[in-house]
BAFIDO-229356 format. One line per 8 residues: number of its first residue (from 1); for each residue x, y, z of N, C-alpha, C. Coordinates in steps of 0.02 Angstrom, whole numbers, plus 50000, padded with zeros to 5 digits. Atoms other than C-alpha are relative to their C-alpha. Example, Ala and Ser with C-alpha at 12.3 -4.5 7.8 and 13.67 -1.06 7.14 Angstrom:
% residues 2
1) 50045/49941/50000/50615/49775/50390/50045/50060/50000 | 49958/49941/49997/50684/49947/50357/49961/50055/50037
//
This chain:
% residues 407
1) 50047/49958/50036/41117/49028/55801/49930/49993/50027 | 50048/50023/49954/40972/48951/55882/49974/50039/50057 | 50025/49989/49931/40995/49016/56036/50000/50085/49993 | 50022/49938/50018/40969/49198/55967/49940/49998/49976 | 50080/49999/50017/40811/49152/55910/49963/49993/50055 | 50042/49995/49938/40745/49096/56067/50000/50049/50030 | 49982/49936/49959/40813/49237/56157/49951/50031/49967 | 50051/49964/50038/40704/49332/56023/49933/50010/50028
9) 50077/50022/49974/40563/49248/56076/49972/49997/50066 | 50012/49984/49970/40575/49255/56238/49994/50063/50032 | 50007/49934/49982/40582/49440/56246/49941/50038/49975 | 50073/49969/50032/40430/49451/56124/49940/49985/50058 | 50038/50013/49962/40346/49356/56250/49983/50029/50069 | 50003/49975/49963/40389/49461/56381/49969/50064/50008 | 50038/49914/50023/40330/49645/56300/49959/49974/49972 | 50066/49996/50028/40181/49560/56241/49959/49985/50081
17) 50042/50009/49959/40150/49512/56429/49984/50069/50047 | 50005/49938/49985/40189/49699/56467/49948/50023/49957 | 50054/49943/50038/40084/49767/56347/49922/49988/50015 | 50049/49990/49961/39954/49678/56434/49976/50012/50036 | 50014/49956/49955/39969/49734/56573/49977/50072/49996 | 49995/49914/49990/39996/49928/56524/49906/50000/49965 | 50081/49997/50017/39804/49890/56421/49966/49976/50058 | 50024/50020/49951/39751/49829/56566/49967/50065/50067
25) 50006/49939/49949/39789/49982/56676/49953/50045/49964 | 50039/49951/50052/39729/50098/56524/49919/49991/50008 | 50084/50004/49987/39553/50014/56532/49967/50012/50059 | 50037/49988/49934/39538/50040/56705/50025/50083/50046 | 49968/49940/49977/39616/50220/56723/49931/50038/50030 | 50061/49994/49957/39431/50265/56783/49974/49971/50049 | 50015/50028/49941/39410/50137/56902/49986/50008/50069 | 49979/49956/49937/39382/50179/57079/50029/49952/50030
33) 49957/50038/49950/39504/50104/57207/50040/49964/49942 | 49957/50032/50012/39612/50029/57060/50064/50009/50014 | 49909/49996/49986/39783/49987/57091/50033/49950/49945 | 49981/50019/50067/39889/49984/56918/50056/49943/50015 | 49934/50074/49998/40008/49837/56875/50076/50015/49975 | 49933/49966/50020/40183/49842/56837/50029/49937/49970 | 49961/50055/50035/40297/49736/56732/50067/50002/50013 | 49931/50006/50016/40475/49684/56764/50047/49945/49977
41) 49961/50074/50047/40615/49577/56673/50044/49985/50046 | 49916/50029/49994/40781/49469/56714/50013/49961/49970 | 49977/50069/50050/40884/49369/56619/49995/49938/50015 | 50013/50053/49979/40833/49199/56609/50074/49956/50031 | 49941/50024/49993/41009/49102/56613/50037/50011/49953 | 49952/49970/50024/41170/49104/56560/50035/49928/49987 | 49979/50054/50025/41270/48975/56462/50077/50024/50025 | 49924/49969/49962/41474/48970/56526/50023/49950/49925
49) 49941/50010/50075/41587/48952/56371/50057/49973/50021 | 49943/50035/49944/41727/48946/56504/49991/50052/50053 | 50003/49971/49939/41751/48982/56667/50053/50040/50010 | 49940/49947/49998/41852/49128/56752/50050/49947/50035 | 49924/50028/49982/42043/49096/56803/50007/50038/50037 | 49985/49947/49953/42118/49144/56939/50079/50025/49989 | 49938/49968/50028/42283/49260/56918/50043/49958/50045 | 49936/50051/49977/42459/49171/56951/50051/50072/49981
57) 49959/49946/49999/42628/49253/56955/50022/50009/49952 | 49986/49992/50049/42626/49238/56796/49971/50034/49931 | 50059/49996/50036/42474/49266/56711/49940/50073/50047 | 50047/49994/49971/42352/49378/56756/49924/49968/49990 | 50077/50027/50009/42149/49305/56789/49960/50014/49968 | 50040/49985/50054/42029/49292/56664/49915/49998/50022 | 50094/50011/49978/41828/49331/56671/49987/49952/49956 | 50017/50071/50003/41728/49171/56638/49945/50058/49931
65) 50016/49984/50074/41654/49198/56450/49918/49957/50020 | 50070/49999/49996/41433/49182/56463/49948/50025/49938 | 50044/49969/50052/41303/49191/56323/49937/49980/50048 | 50083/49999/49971/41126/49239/56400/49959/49954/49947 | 50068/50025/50034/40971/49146/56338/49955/50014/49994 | 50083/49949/49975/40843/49271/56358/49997/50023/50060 | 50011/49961/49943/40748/49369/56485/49909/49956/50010 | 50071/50018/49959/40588/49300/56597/49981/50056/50035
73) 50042/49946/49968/40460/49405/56684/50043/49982/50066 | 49977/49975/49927/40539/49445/56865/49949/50028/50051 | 50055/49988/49937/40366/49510/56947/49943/50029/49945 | 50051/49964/50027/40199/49581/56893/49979/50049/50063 | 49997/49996/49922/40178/49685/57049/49944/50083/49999 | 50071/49963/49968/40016/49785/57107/50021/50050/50042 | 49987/49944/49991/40077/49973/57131/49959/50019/50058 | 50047/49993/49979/39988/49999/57293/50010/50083/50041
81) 49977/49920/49977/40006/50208/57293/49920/50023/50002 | 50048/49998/49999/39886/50303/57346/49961/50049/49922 | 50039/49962/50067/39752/50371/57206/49983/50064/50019 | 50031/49935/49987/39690/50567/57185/49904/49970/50049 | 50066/49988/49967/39513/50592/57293/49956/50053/49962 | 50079/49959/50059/39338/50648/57189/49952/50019/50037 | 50046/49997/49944/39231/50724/57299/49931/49988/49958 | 50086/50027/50003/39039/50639/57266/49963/50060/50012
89) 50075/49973/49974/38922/50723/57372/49956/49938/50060 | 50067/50047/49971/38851/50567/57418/50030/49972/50082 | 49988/50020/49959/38832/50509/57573/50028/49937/50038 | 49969/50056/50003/38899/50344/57557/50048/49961/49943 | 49932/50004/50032/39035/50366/57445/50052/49994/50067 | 49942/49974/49948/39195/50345/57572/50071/49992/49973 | 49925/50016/50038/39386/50351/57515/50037/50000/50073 | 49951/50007/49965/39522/50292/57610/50065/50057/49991
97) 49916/49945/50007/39687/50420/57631/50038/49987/50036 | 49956/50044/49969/39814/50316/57675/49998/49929/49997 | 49978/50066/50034/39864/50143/57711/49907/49956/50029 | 50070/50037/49978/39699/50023/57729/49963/49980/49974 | 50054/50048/50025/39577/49897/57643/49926/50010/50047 | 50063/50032/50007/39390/49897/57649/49990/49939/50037 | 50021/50078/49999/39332/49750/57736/49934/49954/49970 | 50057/50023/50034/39190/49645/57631/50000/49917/50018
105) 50036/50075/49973/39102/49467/57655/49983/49964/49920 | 50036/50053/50041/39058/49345/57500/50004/49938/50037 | 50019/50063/49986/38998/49203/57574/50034/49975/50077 | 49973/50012/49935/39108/49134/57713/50084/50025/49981 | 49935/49966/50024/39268/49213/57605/50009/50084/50011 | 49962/49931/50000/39352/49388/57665/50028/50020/49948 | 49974/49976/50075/39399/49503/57529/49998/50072/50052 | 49979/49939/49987/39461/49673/57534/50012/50054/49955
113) 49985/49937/50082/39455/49850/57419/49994/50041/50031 | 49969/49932/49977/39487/50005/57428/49951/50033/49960 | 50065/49947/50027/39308/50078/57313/49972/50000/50057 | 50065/49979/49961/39206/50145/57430/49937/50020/49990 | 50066/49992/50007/39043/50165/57343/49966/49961/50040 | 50074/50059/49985/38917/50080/57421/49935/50013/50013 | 50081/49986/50027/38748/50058/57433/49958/49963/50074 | 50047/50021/49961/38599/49993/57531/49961/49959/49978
121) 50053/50054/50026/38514/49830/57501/49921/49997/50014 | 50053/50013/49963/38330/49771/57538/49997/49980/50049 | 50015/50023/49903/38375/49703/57710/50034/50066/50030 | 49975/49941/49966/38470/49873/57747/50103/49977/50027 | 49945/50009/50008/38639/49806/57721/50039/50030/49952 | 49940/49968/50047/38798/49898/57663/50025/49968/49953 | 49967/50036/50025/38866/49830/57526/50052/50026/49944 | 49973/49958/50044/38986/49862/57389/49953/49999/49919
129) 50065/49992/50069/38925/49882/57193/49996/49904/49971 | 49985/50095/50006/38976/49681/57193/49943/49968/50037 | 50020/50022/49937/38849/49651/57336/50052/49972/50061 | 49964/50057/49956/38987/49564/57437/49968/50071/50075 | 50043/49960/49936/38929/49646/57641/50057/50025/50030 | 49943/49960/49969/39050/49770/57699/49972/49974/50091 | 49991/50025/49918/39090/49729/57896/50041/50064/50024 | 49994/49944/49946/39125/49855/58036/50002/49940/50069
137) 50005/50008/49943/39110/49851/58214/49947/50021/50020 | 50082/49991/49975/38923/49827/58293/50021/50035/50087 | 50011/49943/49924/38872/49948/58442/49946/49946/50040 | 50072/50043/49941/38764/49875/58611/49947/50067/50011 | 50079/49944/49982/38610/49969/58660/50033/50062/50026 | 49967/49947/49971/38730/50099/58760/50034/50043/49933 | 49950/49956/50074/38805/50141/58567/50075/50004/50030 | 49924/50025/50020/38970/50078/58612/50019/49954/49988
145) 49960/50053/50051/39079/50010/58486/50015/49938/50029 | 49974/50051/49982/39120/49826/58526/50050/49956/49940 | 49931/50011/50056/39284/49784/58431/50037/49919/50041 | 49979/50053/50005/39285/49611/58473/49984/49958/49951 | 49995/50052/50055/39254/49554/58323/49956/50033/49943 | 50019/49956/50019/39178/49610/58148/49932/49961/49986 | 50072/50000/50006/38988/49616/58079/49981/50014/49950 | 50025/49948/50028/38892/49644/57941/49978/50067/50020
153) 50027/49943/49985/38856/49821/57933/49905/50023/49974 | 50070/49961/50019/38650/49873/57936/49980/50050/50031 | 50045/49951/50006/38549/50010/57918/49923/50006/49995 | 50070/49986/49992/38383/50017/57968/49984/50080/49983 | 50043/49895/49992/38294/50168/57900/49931/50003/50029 | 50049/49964/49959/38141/50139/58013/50022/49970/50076 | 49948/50021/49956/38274/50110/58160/49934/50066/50047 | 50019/49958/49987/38166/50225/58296/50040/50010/50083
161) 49957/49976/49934/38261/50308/58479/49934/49989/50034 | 50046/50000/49934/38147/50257/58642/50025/50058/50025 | 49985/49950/49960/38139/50402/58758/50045/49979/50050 | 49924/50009/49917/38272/50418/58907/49992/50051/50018 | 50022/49976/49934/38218/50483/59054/50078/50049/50026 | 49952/49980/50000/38359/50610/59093/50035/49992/50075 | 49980/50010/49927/38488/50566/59239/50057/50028/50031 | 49948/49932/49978/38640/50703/59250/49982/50049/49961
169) 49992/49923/50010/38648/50856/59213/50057/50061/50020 | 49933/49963/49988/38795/50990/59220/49983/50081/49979 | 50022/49930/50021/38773/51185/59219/50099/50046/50017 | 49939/49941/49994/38919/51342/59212/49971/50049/49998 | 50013/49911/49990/38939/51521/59237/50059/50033/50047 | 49968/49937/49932/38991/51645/59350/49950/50035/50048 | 50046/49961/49960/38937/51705/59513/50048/50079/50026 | 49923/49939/49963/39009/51901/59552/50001/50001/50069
177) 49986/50000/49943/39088/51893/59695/50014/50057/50059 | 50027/49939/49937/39050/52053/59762/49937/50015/49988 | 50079/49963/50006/38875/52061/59725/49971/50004/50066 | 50009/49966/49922/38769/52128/59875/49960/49920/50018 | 50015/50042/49945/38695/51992/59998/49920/50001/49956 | 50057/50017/50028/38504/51935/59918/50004/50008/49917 | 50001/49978/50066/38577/51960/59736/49976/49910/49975 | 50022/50045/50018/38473/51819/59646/50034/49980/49922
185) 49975/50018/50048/38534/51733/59496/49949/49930/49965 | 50076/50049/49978/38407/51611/59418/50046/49965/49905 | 49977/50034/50033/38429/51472/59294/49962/49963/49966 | 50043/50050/50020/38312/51379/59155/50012/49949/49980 | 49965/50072/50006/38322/51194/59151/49958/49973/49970 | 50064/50051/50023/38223/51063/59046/50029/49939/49988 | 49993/50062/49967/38236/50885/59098/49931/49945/49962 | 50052/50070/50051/38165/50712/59002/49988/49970/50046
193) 50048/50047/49960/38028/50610/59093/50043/49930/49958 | 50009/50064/50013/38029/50430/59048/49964/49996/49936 | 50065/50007/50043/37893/50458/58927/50023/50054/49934 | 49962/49951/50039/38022/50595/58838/49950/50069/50000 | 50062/49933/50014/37888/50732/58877/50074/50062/50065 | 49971/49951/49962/37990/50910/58950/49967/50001/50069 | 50030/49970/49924/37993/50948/59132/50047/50058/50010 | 49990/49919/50004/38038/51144/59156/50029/49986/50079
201) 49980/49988/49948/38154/51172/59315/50042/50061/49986 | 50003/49937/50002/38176/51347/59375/50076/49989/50083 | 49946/50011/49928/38374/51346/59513/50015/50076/49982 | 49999/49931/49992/38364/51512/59579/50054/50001/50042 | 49955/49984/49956/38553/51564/59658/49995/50054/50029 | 50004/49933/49956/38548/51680/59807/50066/50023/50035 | 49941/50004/49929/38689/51761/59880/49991/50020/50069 | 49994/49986/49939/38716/51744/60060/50017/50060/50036
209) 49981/49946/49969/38755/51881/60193/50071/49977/49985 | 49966/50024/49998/38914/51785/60213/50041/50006/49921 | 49949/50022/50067/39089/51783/60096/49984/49944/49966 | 50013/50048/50047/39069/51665/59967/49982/49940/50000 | 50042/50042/49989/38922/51592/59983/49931/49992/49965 | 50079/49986/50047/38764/51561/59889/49968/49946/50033 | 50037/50063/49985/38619/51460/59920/49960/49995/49937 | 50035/50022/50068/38519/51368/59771/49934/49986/50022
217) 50062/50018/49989/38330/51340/59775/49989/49966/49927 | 50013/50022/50059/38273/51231/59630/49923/49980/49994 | 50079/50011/50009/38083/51202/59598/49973/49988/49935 | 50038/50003/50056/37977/51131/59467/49977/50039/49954 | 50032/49941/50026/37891/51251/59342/49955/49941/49977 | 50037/50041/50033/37786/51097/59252/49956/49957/50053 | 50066/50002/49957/37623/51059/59321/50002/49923/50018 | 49986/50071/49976/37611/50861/59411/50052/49974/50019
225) 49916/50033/50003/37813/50864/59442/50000/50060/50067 | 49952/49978/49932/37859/50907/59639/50092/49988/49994 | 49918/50018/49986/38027/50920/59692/50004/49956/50079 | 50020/50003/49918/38022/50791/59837/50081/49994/50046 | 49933/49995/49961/38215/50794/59888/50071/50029/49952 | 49954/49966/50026/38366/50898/59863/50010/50064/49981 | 50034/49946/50007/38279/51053/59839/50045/50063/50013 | 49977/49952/49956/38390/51157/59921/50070/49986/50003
233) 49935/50010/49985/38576/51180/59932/50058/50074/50024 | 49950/49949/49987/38735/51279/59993/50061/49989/49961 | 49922/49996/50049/38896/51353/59869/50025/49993/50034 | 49928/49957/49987/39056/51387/59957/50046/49990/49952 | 49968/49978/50036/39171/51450/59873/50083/50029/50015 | 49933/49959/49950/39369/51466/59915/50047/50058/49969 | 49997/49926/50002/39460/51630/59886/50027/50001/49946 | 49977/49982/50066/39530/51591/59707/49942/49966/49958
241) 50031/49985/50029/39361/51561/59670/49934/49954/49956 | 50026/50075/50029/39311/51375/59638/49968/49977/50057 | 50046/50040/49986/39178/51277/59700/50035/49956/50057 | 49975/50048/49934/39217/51183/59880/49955/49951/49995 | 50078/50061/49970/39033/51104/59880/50039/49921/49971 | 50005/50073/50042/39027/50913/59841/49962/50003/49971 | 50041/50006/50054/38961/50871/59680/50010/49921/49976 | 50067/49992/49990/38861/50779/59618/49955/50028/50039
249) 50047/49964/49958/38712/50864/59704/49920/49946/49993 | 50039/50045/50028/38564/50734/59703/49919/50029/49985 | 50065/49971/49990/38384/50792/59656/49957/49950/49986 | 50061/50030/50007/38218/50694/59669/49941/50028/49963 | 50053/49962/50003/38073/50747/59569/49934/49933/50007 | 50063/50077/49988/37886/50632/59590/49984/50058/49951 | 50041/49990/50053/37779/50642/59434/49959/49976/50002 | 50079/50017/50016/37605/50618/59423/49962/49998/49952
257) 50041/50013/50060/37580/50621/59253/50021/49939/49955 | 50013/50060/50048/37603/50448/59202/50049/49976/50000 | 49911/49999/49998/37804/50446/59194/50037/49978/50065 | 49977/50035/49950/37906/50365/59314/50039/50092/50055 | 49960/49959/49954/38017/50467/59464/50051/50010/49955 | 49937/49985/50036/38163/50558/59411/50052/49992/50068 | 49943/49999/49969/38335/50532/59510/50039/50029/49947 | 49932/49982/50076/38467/50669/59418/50036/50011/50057
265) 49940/49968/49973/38633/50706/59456/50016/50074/50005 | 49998/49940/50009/38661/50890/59467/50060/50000/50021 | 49957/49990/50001/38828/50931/59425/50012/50110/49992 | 49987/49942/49975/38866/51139/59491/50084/50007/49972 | 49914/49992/49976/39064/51109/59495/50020/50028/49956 | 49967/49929/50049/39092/51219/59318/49977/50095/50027 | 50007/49931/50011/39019/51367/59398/50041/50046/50056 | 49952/49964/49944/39145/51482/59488/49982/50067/50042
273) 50035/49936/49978/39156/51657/59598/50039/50045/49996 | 49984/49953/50011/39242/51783/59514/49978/50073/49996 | 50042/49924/49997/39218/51992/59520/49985/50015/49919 | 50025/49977/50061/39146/51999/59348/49912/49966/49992 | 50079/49992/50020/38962/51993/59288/49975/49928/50002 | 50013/50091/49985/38853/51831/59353/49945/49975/49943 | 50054/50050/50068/38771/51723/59211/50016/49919/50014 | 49964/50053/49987/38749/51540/59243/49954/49988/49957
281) 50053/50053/50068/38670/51408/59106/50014/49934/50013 | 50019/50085/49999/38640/51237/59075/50080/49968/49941 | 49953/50056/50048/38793/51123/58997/49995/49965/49963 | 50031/50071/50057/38730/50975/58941/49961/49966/50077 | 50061/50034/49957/38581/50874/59006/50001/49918/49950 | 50022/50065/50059/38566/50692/58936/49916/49993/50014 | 50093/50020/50005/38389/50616/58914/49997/50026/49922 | 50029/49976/50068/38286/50621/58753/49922/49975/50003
289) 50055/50027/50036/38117/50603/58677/50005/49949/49938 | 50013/50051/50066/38057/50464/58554/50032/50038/49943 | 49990/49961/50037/38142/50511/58391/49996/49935/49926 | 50001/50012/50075/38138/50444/58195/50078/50001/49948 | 49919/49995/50060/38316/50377/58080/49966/50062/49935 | 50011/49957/50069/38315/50537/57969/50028/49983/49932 | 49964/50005/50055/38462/50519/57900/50066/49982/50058 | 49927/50023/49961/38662/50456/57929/50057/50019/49948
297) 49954/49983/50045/38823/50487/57876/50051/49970/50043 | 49957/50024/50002/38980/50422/57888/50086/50032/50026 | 49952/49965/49965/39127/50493/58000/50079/49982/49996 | 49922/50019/50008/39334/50510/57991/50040/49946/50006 | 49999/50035/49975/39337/50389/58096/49978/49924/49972 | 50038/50045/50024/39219/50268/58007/49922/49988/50031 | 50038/50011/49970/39077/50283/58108/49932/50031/49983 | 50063/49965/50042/38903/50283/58042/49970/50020/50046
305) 50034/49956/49947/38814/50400/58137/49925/50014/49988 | 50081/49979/50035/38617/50408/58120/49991/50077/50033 | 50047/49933/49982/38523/50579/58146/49933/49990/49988 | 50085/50023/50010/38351/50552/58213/49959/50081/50022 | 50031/49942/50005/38228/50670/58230/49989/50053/50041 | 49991/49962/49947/38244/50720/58399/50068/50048/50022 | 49927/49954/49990/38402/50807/58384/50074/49959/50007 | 49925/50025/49976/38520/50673/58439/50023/49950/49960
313) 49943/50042/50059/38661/50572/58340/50019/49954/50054 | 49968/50066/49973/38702/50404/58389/50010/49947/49962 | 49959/50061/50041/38837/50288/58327/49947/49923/49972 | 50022/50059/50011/38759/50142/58227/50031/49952/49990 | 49955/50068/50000/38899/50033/58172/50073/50045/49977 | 49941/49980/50017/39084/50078/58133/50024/49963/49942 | 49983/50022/50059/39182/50036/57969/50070/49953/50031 | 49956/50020/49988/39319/49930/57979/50065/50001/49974
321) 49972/50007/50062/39481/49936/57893/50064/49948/50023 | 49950/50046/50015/39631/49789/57851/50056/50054/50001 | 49916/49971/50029/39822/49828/57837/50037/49944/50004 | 49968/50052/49994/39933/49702/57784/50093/50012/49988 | 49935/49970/50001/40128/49709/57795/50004/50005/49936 | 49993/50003/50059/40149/49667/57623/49933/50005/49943 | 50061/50013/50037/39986/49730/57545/50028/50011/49899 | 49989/50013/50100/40068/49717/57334/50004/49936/50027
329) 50004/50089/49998/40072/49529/57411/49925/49971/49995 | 50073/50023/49975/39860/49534/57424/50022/49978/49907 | 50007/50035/50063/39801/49430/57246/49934/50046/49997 | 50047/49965/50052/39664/49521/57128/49944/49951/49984 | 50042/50040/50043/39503/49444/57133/49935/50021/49961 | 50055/49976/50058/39403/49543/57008/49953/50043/50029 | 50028/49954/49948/39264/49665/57053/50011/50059/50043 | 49979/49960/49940/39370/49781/57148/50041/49985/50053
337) 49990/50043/49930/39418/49654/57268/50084/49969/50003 | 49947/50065/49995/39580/49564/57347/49998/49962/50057 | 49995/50041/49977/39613/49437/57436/50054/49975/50028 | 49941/50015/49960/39745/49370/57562/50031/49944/49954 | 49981/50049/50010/39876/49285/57505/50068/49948/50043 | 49942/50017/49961/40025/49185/57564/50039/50036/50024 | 49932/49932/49989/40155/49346/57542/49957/50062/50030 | 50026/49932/49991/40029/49462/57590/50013/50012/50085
345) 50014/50001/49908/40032/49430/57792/49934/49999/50012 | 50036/49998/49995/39900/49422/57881/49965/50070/50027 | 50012/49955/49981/39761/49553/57909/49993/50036/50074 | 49996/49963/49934/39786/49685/58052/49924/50065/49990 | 50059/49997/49997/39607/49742/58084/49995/50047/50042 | 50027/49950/49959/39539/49901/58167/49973/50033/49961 | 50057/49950/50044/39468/50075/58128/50040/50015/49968 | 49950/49951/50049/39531/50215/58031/50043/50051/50053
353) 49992/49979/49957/39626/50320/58118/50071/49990/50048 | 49957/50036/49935/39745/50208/58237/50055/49968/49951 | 49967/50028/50056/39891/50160/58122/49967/49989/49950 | 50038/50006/50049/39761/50158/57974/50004/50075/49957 | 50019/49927/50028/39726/50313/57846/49948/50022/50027 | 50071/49968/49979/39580/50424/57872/49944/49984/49950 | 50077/50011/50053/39407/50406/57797/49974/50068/49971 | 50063/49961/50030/39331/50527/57686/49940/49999/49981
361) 50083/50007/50043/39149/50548/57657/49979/50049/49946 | 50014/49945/50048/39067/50626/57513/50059/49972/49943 | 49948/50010/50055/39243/50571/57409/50015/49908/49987 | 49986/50073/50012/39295/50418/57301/50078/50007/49992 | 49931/49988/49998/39464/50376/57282/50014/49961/49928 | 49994/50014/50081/39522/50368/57078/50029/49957/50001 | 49961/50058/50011/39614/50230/57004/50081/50051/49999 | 49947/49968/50011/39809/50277/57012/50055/49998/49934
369) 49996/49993/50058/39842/50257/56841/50008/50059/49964 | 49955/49946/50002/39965/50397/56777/49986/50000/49902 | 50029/50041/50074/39902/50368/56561/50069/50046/49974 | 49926/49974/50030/40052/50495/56519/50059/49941/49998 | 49952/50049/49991/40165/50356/56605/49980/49923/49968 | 50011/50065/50021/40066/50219/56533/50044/49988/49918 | 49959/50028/50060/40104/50268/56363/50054/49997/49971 | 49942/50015/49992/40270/50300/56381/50006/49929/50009
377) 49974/50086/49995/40285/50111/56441/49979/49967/49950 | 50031/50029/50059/40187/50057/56293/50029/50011/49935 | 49969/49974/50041/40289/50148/56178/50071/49960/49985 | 49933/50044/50012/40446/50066/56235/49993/49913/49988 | 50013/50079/49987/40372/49891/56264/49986/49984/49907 | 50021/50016/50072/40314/49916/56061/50075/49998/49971 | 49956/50007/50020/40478/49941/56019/50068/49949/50014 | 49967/50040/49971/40563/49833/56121/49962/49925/49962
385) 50001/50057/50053/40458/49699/56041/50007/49987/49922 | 49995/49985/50056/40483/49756/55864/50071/49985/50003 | 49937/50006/50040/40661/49747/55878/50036/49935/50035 | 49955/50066/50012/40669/49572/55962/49956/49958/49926 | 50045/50019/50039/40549/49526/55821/50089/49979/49954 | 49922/49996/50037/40727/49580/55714/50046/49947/49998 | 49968/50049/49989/40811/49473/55810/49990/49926/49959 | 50012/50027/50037/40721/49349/55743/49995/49968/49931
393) 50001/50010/50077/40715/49385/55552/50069/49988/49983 | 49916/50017/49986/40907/49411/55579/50023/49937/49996 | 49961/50036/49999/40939/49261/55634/49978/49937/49941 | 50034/50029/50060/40821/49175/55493/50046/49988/49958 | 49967/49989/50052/40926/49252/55366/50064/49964/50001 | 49935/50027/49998/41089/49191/55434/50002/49929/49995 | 50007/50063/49995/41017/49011/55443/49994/49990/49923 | 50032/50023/50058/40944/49021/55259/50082/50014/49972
401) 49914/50022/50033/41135/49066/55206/50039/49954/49993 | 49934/50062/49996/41218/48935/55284/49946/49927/49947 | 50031/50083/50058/41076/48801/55177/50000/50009/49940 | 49983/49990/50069/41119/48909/55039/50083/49971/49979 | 49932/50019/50006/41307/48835/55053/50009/49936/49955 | 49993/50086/50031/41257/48657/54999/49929/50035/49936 | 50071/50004/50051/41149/48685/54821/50007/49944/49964
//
């Protein structure tokens, strides 16, 4: 009789440890990045009354006779599906879509979540709404990523771009290839000093008497800037229409206003010689002027990208993200946060992107907390403890009988 009471009790104990859980999820069905909990049972043990027999030629075998003793918790286990996406606005909201942890810093301890709010401290550090220091991958002066290892992530907002002196350059088009013999074709170029101040270059294409042939003249237009080598060049062109010359093409300019020499590359080799209408332009030119952190944002990839004032975007630091084989094995340490544990494996570290989910900016990612399904589970877990409660009074009654035997 006894051992129906315990049983009782251990099942009350079990839907009261569910029902904390399912309040648990409920309070945090707003959360961002939560990941809800789950409850499951198994029977604790089993008492053997007798054991099974095995059949003879006489008899057939009997099953072995077992009274259970209750049910114990079997797991609490950290649902790790992904949540709906809220689009913000903000520029440093980011949500994960797919598999991948956050990487964050408290102290000399790694932690890992999946909110992506974050913010900007007084030293210009990322952090989450915890402070702990989100980590990425730091860039070298060239702004490429170095993924040997991770970094706090900062943000300088009076971060400023030195000028760069511009040193290739690449142009396209078309030259027609029946145009008459002196047909000119002309081209405006603007090229960064050292000092980021414009220098104006004017490459006038001529065609030759000769099949497919041009000659280039290129000359300064900006006052103190000669052209002192390279000035001058020859197309050919072979009969389906592409570029024979060697390229690079090298040009020298001397400056006299204060700014160093220019050495560019002049890259020709996109422009071809087909019978249709000749237009040639400029491709891309690198170089820049001094410029000002406007503003940044945060890419698919993970990659915070500043925009300075001069027009050009360049990588500041990259985000990082975790994946662990068994991430319902990470442990819950409050805040948002988890933490490696024994079952979890260890973390596999890169961007987003490369076996990782993608990054959204502008969006958070909701808690995945289903409250229809919660209270369904809450519903049964109430009744399930109400009627081992029964059990209980039940077996009360049957005890107070048998001490009613002796009066």
């Amino acid at each position: 009789m006894l051992r129906s009471m315990y049983s009782g009790i251990s099942g009350m104990k079990n839907f009261q440890t569910k029902l904390d859980v399912i309040g648990n999820n409920i309070a945090n069905v707003n959360t961002y990045g939560y990941k809800k909990g789950r409850v499951t049972f198994q029977d604790l043990m089993n008492q053997t009354v007798s054991g099974a027999s095995r059949a003879t030629d006489n008899r057939g075998g009997q099953n072995a006779m077992q009274v259970g003793l209750g049910s114990t918790l079997a797991s609490i286990d950290s649902i790790q599906t992904q949540g709906s996406l809220q689009t913000t606005g903000r520029s440093l909201d980011v949500a994960v879509s797919g598999d991948g942890f956050f990487m964050v810093r408290q102290g000399n301890n790694a932690l890992y979540t999946r909110a992506g709010n974050f913010y900007l401290d007084s030293n210009g550090s990322l952090v989450t709404g915890g402070g702990a220091l989100v980590q990425g991958y730091p860039v070298d002066a060239d702004g490429v990523v170095n993924r040997s290892g991770v970094a706090d992530i900062k943000i300088d907002t009076d971060t400023t771009m030195a000028p760069q002196a511009t040193t290739k350059a690449s142009y396209n088009g078309n030259l027609k290839a029946t145009a008459a013999a002196g047909t000119k074709v002309e081209i405006e170029s603007k090229v960064k000093d050292s000092q980021g101040n414009d220098i104006s270059l004017n490459i006038t294409l001529t065609k030759d008497a000769g099949n497919n042939a041009w000659t280039a003249n290129i000359s300064g237009l900006t006052n103190g800037v000669t052209v002192a080598g390279g000035g001058n060049l020859s197309f050919s062109f072979d009969a389906n229409g592409k570029l024979t010359t060697a390229m690079p093409h090298d040009l020298s300019l001397t400056n006299s206003n204060g700014a160093n020499n220019l050495d560019i590359e002049m890259d020709f080799s996109n422009i071809t010689q087909f019978d249709s209408s000749s237009s040639a332009n400029t491709d891309t030119v690198n170089g820049n002027s001094e410029g000002y952190l406007e503003s940044f944002n945060i890419g698919s990839s993970g990659e915070v990208n500043g925009v300075f004032s001069n027009g050009e975007v360049r990588v500041l630091s990259q985000l990082a993200l975790a994946t662990f084989s068994n991430p319902g094995g990470l442990t819950k340490a409050g805040n948002n946060l988890f933490q490696e544990s024994n079952n979890s494996g260890l973390p596999n570290m890169g961007t987003a992107g490369e076996g990782r989910g993608s990054l959204q900016s502008g969006s958070l990612e909701m808690s995945n907390v289903d409250l229809s399904e919660e209270f369904t589970e809450m519903i049964t877990a109430q009744r399930g403890f109400q009627a081992n409660t029964r059990i209980i009074t039940t077996s009360d009654e049957i005890l107070q009988e048998l001490v009613n035997l002796k009066r």
